[in-house]
N, C-alpha and C positions, 0 to 999 in steps of 0.2 A: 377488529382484526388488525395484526400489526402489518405494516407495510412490508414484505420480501424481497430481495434483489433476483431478478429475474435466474432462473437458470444458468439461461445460455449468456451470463455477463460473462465479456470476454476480459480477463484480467492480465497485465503486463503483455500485450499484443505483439509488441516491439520485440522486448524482450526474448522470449518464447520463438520470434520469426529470426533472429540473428544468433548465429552458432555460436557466436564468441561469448556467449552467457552462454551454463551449463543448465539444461531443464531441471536436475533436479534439486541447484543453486535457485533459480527462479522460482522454483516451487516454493520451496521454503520461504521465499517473498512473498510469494502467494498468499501461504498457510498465514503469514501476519498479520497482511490487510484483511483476508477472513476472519480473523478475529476482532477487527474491528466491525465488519457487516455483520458478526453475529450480536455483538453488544450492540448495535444500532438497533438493528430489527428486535430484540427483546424489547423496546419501545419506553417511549416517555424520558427519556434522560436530555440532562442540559446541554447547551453547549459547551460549558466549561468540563463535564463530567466524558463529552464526546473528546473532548480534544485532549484528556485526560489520557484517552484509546489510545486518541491517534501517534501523541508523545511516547506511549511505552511501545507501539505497533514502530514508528521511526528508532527509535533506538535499539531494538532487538532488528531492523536491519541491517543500524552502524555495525554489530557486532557480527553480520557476515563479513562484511569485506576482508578481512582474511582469511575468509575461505575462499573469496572469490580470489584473492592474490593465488592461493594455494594452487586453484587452479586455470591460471593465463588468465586472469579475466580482473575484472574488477566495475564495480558502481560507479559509471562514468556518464557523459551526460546522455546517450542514447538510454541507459538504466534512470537515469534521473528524468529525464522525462518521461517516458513510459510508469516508473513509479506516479509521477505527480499526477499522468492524466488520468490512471487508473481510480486515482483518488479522488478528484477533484470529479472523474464520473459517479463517482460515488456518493457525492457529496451532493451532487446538483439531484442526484433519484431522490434520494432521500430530503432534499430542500431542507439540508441544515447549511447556514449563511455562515459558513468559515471558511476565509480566503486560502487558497492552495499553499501559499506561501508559508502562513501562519496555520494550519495543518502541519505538517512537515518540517517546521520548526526547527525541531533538535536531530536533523540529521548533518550529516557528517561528509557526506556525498554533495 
């Protein structure tokens, strides 16, 4: 049986707690890195195959930030950390060994 991310994983905490990101801006955040926990949890893939995720999961964030312009807001560092720690908890449940940094690679924030 493959490993699952709990339920009640609580994703972009920060985010979601401060008005100045719109929920359902954040969501759509959300909706990305859940697509990388569902390619995790289908199981057995490499780490070069995972960070393959996590590249196309970063780059379909870059291309909110004009909507977050759009609306007063923007992927700044209280989003940029809440992005990384979301990850980087992600990374340590599933005990795959790619540094937070090099996850997140190709963003733009």
């Amino acid at each position: 049986m493959t490993k699952k991310l709990p339920g009640d994983f609580e994703y972009l905490k920060d985010m979601y707690a401060d008005e100045y990101f719109p929920n359902f801006l954040v969501d759509k955040v959300k909706e990305l890195i859940k697509s990388v926990v569902l390619f995790i949890e289908e199981g057995d893939h490499s780490n070069e195959e995972i960070q393959a995720s996590l590249d196309k999961m970063t780059l379909g964030i870059n291309q909110l930030e004009e909507e977050f312009d759009e609306h007063d807001s923007e992927i700044e560092t209280v989003a940029r950390e809440s992005i990384g720690e979301t990850v980087d908890n992600i990374l340590k449940y599933f005990n795959i060994d790619i540094d937070i940094e090099e996850a997140i690679r190709e963003r733009e924030w």
